[in-house]
N, C-alpha and C positions, 0 to 999 in steps of 0.2 A: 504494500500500500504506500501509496507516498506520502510524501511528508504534510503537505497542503490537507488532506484528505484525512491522517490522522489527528493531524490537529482540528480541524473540523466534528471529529467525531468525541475530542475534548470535550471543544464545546459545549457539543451538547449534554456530554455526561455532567460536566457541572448546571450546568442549564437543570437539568432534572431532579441531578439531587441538592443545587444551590448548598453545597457543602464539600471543601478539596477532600477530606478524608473517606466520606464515604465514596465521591464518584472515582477516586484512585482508585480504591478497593474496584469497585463496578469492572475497571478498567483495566484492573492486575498492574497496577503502576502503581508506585511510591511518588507518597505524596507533593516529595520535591522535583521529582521529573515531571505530575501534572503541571506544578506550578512554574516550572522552568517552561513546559509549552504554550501557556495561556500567556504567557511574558510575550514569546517571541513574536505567535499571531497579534499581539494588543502593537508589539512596535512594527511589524509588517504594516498595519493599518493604521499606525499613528495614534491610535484613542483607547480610553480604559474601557473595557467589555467588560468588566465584572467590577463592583466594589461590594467590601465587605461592610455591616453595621450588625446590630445587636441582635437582629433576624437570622443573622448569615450572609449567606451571599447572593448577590441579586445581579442580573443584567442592571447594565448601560441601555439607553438609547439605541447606543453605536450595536452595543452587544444583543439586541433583541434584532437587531436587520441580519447581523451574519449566524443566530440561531438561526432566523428564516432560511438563510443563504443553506446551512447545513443539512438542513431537513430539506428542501429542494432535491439537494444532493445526492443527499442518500437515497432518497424514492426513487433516483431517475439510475442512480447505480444498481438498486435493488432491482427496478424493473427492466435495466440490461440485462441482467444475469438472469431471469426469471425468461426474459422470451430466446436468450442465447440455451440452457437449458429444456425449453422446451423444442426448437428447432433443430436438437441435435440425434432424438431419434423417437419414433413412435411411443416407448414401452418406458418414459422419462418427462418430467416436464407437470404440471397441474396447470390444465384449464381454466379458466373464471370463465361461467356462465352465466348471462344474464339472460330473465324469462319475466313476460308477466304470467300471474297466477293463471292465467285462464289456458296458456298452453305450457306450461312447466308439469303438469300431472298426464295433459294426454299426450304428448310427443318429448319434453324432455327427459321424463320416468323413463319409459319405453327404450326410447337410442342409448341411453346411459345403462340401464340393465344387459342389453344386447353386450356394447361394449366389454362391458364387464368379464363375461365370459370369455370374449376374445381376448381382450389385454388387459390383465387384471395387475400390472402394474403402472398404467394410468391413473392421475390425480384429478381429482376435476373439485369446484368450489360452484353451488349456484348460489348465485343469488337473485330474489324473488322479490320484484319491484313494480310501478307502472314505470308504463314506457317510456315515458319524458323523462323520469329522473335514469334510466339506463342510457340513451341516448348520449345523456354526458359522461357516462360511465366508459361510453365504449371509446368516446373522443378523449377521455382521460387516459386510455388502455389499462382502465380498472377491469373491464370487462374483454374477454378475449371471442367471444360471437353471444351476438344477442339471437334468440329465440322470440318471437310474440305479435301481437298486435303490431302496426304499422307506426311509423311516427308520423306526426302533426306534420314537423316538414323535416326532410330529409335531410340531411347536412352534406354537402357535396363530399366530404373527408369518408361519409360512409357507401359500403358498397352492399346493395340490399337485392333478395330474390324475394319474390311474392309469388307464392303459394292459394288459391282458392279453395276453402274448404265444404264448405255446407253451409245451408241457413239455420240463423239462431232459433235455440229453442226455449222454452219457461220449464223448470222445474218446478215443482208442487205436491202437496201432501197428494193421496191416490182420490182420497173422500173430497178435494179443494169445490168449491161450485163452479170452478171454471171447466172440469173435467163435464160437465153436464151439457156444456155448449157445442153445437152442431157445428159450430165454427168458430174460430177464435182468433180475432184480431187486437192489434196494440191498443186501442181503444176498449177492450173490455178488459186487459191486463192493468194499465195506468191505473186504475183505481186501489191496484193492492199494495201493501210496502213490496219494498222491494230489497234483498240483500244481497249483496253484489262488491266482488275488490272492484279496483276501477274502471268504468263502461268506457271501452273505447272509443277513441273519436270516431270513427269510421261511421258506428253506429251512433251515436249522436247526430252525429252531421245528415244521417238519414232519418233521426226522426224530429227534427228543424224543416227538412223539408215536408215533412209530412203536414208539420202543423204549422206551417209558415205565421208570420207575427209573435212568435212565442224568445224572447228574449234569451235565454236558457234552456235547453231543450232538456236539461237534467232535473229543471221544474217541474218539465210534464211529469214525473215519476215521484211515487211517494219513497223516497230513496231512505228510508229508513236506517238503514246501517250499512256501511262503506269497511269491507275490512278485506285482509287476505287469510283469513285464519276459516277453512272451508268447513274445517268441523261444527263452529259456533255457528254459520249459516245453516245449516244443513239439520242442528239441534230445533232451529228457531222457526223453518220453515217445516218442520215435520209436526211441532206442536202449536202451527198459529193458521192464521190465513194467508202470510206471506210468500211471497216466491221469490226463487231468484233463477238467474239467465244460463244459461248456454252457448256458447257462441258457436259451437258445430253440436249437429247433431249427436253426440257420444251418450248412453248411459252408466255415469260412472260404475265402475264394477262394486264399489263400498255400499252402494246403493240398494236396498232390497226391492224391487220390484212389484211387491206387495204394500209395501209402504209407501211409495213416490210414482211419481209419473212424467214424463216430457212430452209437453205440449207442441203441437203445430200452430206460426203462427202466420194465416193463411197469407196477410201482407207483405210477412216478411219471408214469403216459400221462394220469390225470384233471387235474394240478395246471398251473395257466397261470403263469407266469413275469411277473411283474409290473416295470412299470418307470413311474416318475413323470418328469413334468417337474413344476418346481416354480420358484416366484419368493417374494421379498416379499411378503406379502398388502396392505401398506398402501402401497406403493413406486410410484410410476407406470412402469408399462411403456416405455421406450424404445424407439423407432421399433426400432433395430438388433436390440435382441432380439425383439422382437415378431416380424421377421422370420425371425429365427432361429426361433422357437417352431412357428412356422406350419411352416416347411420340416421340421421334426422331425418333429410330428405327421402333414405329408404321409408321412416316412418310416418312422413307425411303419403307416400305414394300409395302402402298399403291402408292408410287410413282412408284416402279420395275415395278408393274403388272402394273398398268397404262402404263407405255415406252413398256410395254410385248404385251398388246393389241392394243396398234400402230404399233409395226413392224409386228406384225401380222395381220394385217390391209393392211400395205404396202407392205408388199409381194405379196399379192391377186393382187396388183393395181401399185404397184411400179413406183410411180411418181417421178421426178427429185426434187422437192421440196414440204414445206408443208407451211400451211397460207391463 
């Protein structure tokens, strides 16, 4: 390591522990070698980075910009070594995956299980956000390919494949009074709460046009509780009047079928449910995700035809609901 870089990482150990004795210790240095290297960085830069008083020891001014400076540093060394590591061979390396909730259980479960079997000394890390706050995740290279709903607007930096899946569907208790209706449009659902992690814009933006003058189209919905935690959903809508969405037609398998139901909802039977994978556009692909991407895409393609031989299923028979 060179010298720049470990005086930097001084820094910050006094930074943390605002004490030479303990951040030596931290650092397996004697306490007069820390304090011989906070000297040298403080006359490299001309100005005191640390003074001591009755607290201990505190940043300067000067000394809280080159803590920044150091933490900078070390993320962007950190995150060298983490994608030099990860492009050096398939069966090495950990993933960051970002998903939103609504496709992180049907497509990223699935690709990551498959994986599994085949190179089970792959790392992978998800995390499970909406989309807006992953989009800066993936421009941070906190995230190494996003999974999910589409973004608001694309950021030229990323490079994105869209996938069509199926139309949205309503989940609901089996006994719910909407299961009685010969037919069910978004106007007979609005009226129930509703529990749901974050409704994508896509679908927003289609039911604004639906009901054009409506300011908010998250208005129209009695949007009751906003969460990613599907268990507390799924408690709430089994013992209430509530529902919540679907974005492709799947019946989750945790589901009893006896219990719950998915509805059709006939307006929205033309609109395909869209979901991107998406990377860096200028980044090189590492082995690890690459393999990820590929086993996605396998599991988007078995899921199409799968939703492909249900609607073609239900056209023959076209029932009011499925379950």
């Amino acid at each position: 390591m060179s010298e720049s870089l470990r005086q930097l990482r001084h820094v910050l150990a006094l930074y943390e522990h605002r004490n030479y004795r303990r951040a030596a210790e931290a650092l397996h240095l004697t306490q007069s070698a820390l304090s011989v290297s906070i000297r040298r960085i403080e006359d490299e830069y001309g100005v005191p980075l640390f003074i001591r008083d009755q607290s201990g020891v505190r940043p300067t001014e000067y000394g809280e910009v080159v803590v920044r400076l150091a933490r900078e540093t070390s993320s962007t060394l950190e995150q060298g070594r983490r994608e030099i590591e990860l492009l050096r061979s398939l069966d090495s390396g950990k993933v960051i995956i970002g998903s939103d909730p609504w496709m992180a259980d049907i497509i990223v479960a699935p690709a990551l299980s498959k994986l599994l079997s085949k190179h089970s000394k792959l790392r992978f890390r998800l995390r499970t956000q909406g989309w807006d706050e992953l989009q800066g995740e993936l421009l941070a290279r906190k995230v190494d390919v996003y999974v999910g709903s589409p973004f608001d607007a694309l950021d030229p930096g990323i490079q994105a494949t869209t996938y069509d899946l199926s139309s949205p569907a309503i989940l609901c208790r089996r006994d719910h009074p909407l299961t009685r209706l010969p037919e069910i449009r978004i106007k007979d659902v609005l009226p129930y709460p509703l529990l749901v992690p974050k409704l994508p814009r896509w679908y927003l933006s289609w039911l604004a046009e639906q009901y054009s003058g409506v300011a908010d189209s998250e208005e129209l919905h009695d949007l009751f509780l906003q969460t990613e935690d599907f268990t507390v959903i799924r408690h709430i809508v089994h013992e209430t009047d509530a529902v919540t969405a679907g974005v492709i037609r799947t019946f989750p398998a945790e589901l009893s079928p006896s219990e719950f139901v998915m509805l059709d909802i006939a307006d929205l039977a033309h609109v395909r449910a869209p979901v991107v994978v998406a990377t860096l556009a200028e980044r090189p692909i590492p082995a690890a995700a690459a393999a990820f991407i590929s086993q996605v895409v396998e599991e988007i393609d078995q899921l199409r035809n799968a939703l492909q031989q249900v609607r073609a299923g239900r056209a023959t028979t076209a029932p009011a609901f499925t379950g």
